[in-house]
C-alpha positions in Angstrom: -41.5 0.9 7.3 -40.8 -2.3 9.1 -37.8 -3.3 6.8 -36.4 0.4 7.6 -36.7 0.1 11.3 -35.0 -3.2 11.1 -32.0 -1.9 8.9 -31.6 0.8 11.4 -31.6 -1.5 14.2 -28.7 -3.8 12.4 -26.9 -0.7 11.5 -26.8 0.9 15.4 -25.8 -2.6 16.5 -23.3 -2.3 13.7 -21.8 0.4 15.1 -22.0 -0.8 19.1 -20.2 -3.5 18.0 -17.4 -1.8 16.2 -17.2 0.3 19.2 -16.7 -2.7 21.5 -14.0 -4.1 19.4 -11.9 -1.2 19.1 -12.4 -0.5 22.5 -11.1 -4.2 23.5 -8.4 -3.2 21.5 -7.3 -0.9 23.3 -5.5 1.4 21.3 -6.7 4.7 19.9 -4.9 5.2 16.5 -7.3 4.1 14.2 -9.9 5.3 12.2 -13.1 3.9 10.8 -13.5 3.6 7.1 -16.9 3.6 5.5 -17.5 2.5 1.9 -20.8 2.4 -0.3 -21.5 2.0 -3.8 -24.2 3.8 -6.1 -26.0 1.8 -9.1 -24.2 0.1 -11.5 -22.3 -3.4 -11.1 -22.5 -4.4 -7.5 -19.1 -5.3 -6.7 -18.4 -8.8 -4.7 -19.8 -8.9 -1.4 -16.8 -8.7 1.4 -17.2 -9.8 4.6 -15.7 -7.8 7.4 -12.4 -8.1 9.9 -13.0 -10.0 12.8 -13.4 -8.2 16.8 -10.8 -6.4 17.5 -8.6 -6.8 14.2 -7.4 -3.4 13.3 -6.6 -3.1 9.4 -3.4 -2.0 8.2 -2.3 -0.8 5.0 -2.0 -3.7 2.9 -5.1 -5.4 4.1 -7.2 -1.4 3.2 -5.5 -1.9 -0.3 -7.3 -4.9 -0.4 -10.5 -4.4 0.4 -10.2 -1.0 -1.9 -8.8 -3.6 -4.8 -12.4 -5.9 -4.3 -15.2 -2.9 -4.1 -13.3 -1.3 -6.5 -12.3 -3.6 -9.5 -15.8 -4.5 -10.5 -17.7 -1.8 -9.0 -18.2 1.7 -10.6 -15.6 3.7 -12.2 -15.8 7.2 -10.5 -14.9 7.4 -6.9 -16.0 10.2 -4.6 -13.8 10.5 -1.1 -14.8 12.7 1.5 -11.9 13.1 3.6 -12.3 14.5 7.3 -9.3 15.7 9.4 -10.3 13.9 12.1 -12.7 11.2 13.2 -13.0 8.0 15.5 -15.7 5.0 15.9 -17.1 7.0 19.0 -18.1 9.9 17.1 -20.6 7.5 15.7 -21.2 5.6 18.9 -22.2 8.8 20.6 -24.1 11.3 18.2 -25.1 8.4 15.7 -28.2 7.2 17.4 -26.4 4.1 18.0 -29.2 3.5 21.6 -32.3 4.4 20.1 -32.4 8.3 19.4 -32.7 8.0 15.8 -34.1 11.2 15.4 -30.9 12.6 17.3 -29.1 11.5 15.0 -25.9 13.3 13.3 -25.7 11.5 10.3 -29.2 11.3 8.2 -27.5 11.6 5.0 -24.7 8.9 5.6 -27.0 6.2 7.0 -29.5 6.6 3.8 -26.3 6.1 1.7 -25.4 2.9 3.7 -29.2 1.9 3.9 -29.6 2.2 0.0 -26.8 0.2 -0.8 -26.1 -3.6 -2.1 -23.1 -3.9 -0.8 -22.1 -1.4 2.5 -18.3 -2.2 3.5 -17.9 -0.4 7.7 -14.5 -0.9 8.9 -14.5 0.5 12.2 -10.9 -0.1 12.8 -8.4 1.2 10.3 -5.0 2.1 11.5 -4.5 5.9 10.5 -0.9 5.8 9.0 -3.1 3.5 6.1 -6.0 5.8 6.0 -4.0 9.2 5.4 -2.6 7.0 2.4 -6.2 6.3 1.0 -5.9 8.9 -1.5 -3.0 7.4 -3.1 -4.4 4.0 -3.0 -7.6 5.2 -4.6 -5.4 7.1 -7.2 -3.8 3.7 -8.1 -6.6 1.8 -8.0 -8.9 4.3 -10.1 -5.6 5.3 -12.2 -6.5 9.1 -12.4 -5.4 12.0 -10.2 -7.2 13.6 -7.8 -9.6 16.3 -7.8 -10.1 18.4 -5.6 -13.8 20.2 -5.0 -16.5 21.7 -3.3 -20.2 20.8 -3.3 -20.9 24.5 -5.2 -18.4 23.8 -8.0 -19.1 20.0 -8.3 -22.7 20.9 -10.6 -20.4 22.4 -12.6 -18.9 18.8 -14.0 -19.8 16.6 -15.6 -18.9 12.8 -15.0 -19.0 9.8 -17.4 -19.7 5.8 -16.4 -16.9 4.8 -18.6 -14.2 7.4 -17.7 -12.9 7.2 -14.2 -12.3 10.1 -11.7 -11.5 10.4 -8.4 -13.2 13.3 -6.4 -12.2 14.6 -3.4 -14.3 16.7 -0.5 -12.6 17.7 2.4 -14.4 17.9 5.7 -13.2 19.7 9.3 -13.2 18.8 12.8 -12.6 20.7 15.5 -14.3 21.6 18.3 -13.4 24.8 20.7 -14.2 27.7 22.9 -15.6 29.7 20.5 -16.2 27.3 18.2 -19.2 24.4 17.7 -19.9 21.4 19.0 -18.5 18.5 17.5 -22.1 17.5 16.9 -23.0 20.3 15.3 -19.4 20.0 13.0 -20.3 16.8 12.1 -24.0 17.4 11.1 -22.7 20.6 9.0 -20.3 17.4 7.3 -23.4 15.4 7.0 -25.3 17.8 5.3 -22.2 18.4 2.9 -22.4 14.5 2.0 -25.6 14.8 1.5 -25.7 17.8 -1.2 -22.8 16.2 -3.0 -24.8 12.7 -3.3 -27.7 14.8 -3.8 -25.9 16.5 -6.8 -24.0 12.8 -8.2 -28.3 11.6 -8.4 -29.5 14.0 -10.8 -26.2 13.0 -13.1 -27.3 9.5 -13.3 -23.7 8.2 -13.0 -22.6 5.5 -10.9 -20.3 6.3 -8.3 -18.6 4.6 -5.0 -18.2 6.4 -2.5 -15.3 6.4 0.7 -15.8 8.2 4.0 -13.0 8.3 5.9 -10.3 10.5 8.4 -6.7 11.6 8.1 -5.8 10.8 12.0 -8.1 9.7 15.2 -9.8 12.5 17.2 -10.0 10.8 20.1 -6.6 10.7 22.7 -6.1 7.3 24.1 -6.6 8.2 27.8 -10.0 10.2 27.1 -11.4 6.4 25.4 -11.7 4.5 29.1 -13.5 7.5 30.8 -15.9 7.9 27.5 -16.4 4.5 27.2 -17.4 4.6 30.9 -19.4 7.3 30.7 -21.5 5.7 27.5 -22.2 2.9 29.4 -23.7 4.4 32.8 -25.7 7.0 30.9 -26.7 5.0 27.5 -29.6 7.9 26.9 -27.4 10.3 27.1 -26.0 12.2 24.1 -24.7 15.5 24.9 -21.2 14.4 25.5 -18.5 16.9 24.2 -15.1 16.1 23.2 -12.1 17.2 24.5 -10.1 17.8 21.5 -7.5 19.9 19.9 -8.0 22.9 17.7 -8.7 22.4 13.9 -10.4 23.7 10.7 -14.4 24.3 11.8 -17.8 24.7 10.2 -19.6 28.2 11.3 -22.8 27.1 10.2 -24.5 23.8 11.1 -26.2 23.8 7.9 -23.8 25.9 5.8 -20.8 25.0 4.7 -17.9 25.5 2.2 -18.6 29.3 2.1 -18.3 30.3 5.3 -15.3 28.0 6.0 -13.4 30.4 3.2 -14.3 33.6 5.4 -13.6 32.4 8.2 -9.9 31.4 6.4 -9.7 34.4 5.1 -10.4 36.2 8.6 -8.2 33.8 10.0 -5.1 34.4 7.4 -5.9 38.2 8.1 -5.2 38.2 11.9 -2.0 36.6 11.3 -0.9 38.8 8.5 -1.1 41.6 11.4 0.4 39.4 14.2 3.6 39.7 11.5 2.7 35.9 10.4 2.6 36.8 6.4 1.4 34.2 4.0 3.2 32.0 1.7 3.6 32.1 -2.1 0.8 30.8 -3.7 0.9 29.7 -7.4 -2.6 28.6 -8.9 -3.1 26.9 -12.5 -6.6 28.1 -13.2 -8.4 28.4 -9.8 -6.8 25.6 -8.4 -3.4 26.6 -6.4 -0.7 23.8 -6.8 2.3 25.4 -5.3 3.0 26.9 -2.0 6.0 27.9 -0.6 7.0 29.8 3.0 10.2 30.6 4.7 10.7 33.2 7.5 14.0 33.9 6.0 15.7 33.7 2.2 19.2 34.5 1.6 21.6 33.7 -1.1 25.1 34.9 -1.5 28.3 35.0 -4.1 31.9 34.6 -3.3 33.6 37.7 -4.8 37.4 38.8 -4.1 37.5 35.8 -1.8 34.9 37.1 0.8 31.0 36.0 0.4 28.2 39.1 -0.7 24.9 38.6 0.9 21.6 39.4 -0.5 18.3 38.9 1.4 15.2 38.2 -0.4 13.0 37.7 2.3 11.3 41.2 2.0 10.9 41.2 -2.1 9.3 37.3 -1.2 6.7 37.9 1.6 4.7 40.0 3.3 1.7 41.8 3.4 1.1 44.0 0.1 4.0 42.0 -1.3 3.3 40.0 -4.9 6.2 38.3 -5.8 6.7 37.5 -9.9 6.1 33.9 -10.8 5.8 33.7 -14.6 7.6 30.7 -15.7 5.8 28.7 -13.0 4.2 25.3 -14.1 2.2 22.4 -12.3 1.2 18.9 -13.7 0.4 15.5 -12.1 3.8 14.5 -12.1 6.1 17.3 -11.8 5.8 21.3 -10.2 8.3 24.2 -10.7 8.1 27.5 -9.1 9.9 30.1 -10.6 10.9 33.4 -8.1 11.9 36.5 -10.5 13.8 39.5 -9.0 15.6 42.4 -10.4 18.9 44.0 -9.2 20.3 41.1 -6.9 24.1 41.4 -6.2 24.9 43.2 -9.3 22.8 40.9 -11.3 19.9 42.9 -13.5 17.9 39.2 -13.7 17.5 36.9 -11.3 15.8 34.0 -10.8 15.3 31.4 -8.0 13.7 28.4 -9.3 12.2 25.3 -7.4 12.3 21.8 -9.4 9.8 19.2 -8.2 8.5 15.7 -9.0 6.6 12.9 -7.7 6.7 9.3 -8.4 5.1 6.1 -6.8 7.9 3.9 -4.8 6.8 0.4 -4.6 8.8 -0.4 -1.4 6.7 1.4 0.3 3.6 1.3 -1.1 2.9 5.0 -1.4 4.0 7.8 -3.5 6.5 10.2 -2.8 7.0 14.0 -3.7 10.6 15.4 -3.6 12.8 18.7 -4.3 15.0 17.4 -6.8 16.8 21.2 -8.2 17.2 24.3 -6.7 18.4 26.8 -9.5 19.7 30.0 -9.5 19.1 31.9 -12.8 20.9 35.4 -13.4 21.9 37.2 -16.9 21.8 34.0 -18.5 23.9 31.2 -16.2 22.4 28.5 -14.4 23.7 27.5 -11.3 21.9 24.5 -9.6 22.0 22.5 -6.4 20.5 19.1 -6.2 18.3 18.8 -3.0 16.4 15.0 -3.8 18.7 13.4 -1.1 17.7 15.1 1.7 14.3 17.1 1.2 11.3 14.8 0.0 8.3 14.0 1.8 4.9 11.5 0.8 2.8 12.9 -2.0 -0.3 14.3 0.2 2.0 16.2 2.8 4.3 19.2 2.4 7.7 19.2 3.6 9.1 21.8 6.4 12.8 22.1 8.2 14.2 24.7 10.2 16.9 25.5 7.9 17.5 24.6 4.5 21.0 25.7 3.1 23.4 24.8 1.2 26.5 26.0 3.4 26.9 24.3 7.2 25.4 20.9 6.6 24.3 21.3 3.8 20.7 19.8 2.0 21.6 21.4 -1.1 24.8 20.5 -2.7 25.9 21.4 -5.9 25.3 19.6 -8.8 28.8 19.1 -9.6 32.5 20.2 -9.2 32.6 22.5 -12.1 28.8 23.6 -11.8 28.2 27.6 -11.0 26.8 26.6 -7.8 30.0 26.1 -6.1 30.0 29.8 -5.8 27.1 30.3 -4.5 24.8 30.2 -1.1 21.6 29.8 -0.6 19.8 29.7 2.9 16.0 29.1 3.7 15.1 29.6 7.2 12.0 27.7 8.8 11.4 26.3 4.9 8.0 24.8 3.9 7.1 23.6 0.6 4.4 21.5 -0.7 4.1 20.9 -4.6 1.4 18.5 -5.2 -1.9 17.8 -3.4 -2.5 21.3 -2.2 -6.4 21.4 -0.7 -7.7 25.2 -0.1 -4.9 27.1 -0.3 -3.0 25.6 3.1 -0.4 23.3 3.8 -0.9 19.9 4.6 0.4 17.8 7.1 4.3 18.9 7.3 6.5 16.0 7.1 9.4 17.6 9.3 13.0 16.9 8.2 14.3 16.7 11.9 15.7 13.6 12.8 14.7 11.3 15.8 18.3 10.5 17.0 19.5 14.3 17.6 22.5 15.0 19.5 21.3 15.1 23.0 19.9 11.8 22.1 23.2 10.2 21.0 25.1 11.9 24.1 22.5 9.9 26.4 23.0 6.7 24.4 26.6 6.7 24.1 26.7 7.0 27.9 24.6 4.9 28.9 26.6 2.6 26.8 29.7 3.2 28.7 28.2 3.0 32.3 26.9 -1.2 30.9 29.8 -1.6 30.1 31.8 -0.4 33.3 28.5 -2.6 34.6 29.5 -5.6 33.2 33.2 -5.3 33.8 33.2 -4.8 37.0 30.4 -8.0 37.5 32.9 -9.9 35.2 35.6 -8.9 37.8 33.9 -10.2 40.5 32.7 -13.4 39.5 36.4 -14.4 39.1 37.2 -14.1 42.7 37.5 -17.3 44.1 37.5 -18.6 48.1 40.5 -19.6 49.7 40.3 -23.5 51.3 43.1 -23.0 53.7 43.1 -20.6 56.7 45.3 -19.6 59.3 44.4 -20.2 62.6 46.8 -17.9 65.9 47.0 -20.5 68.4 48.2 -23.4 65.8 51.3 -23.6 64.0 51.1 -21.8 60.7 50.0 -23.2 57.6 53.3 -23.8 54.6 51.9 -23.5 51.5 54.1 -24.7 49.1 55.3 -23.2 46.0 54.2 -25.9 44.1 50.4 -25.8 44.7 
């Protein structure tokens, strides 16, 4: 009982002192990063960054390298949307409420382990790359679960696989506390660990965030507030709207019906939802536009065709046969009938992924959009311009192949050069797809847009008129004669 106490003590100080570093750091864009290890071959022990240091990518990749190399062979991530060192700070415990505390299951986990790795400061462009560093590291893809269907497999020591359990955050109106969200995660990690014992297979084990939840100018008035009323625990946060638990105690179940409510309400707001493709019971694909056109040049003027209304909408099942997913590469096939004079007609999306060593990460991107119709193939290569990382989706506000165009054809003799095709407010996501909803969009505009440029070029101009006209006036010079009326004039040669 004594030896318990005292690991609980180290682990609250832990935690006060991770909060005090990345507080002194003053910078909210980090996310902590916990890491424990179940049976098996303890991997080496590794000490952790100093006050204050926040880890970036390369350094996370090397801490996963070290727990990971000797450690276990099956990795289980639980992956939260959103989470920063306070929420540990304020409904861990972390000043003596033990019994208050959110997180039972995670500080057993921490408690039981050899070798415990807590980084409290992880900067959160690295950790919303973790799954593709764990990928590497493990070498096998991820797989996506919940605690209901995870009974269902069945792991081996020697055969590595990477698991992956999303959890929500968010915290509003009508929704729960954030310390009731977080105790319904607990209680998630717990049944999964719960369900990893009775297998008897060795596992390590990440917890960790997609982005902070805490807004840098909220951190100073928190941080205030936690240190003028220490015993004080019912602190709410003031965050943004997100995925939530309805049940404290629930889970994974009631999330779906409340998605499924949710997807309802906007299908009669007008808000229809996107093409979904599944392999199994797994959906892969997924694919939204408010508008799809495409048209042919015939008699030297262009025939339109809109698909929108044979693509989405409510009651509306569009035909994907031909469709395919695999680790590497998706395709989504779109089959119509009767489309400018055309009996068959298909519109075909080409995708692939691949990891890119430059920048450490991998990489999803749209290399061929096809048009199929009685038998020609027209295609337009789209890899240039629309690509995204592996674990978001990609979305632009228009996505044609006419006024500058994203798609081009795929050369000058190629049937596409007769063709249009025009997605408006596009979204696409072929690999990575958690739940049946898009991840974060990586948006295709620009940051130097016109308005931009305008301002830059001039403000250019004026620096230069600037330093012109300063130029001008540092070449003026003082004359050393003057005239005086009274005296004779002054001559001043030619000469001088």
């Amino acid at each position: 009982m004594a030896t318990t106490e005292l690991l609980l003590r180290r682990l609250s100080a832990l935690l006060l002192a991770a909060f005090s570093a990345l507080h002194a750091a003053s910078c909210a864009g980090q996310v902590p990063l916990l890491l424990w290890t179940s049976g098996g071959p303890a991997p080496p022990a590794q000490a952790p960054p100093a006050a204050g240091h926040i880890v970036g990518q390369q350094q996370l990749s090397s801490y996963l390298q070290k727990a990971l190399s000797g450690g276990p062979r099956n990795v289980v991530l639980f992956l939260q949307d959103k989470m920063s060192i306070e929420d540990f700070t304020m409904y861990g415990g972390a000043f003596g409420n033990k019994q208050d505390t959110a997180f039972p299951n995670l500080e057993g986990a921490l408690l039981s382990s050899s070798s415990p790795l807590v980084l409290p400061a992880v900067s959160w462009p690295a950790s919303s790359s973790v799954i593709g560093q764990l990928q590497d590291q493990v070498d096998s893809s991820p797989l996506y679960l919940d605690p209901e269907t995870l009974g269902q497999l069945r792991l081996n020591a020697s055969s590595p696989a990477l698991l992956v359990f999303r959890l929500p955050y968010g915290v509003g109106a009508d929704l729960m506390s954030a310390k009731e969200i977080l105790s319904g995660n607990d209680e998630v990690i717990g049944q999964v660990l719960r369900t990893l014992r009775t297998q008897a297979v060795p596992y390590a084990a990440v917890y960790t965030a997609l982005q902070p939840s805490r807004e840098a100018g909220s951190l100073s008035m928190e941080a205030g507030s936690l240190s003028m009323e220490a015993g004080s625990l019912s602190m709410e946060a003031g965050l943004g709207g997100g995925r939530s638990l309805l049940q404290a105690r629930g889970g994974y179940r009631e999330r779906e019906r409340e998605r499924e409510r949710q997807r309802r309400i906007k299908e009669k707001a007008g808000v229809y939802a996107p093409v979904e493709f599944k392999e199994g019971e797994n959906t892969c694909i997924l694919l939204w536009a408010k508008g799809v056109s495409v048209s042919i040049l015939r008699s030297g003027r262009w025939e339109e065709h809109d698909l929108t209304a044979s693509t989405f909408g409510e009651a509306v099942s569009p035909k994907l046969h031909g469709s395919s997913c695999t680790q590497s590469s998706a395709k989504l096939v779109l089959n119509y009938e009767n489309v400018l004079g055309h009996t068959t007609f298909k519109l075909i999306f080409s995708m692939s992924q691949r990891f890119y060593r430059v920048s450490a990460r991998r990489w999803f991107s749209l290399d061929v959009v096809e048009l199929e119709y009685d038998g020609t193939r027209a295609k337009f290569n789209g890899s240039r311009s629309v690509y995204a990382p592996a674990e978001y989706s990609y979305r632009c506000s228009s996505v044609s192949s006419a006024r500058w165009p994203q798609l081009v054809p795929r050369s000058a003799t190629d049937p596409a050069n007769q063709w249009r095709v025009s997605f408006e407010d596009f979204q696409i996501q072929g690999f990575n797809v958690t739940g049946g909803d898009f991840s974060y969009a990586s948006d295709c505009a620009g940051f130097f847009s016109p308005g931009i440029w305008m301002g830059l070029l001039t403000s250019l101009l004026l620096l230069l008129l600037l330093t012109y006209g300063l130029h001008m006036i540092m070449q003026l010079h003082t004359m050393d004669r003057f005239d005086d009326p009274k005296g004779p004039a002054i001559s001043v040669p030619q000469t001088e």
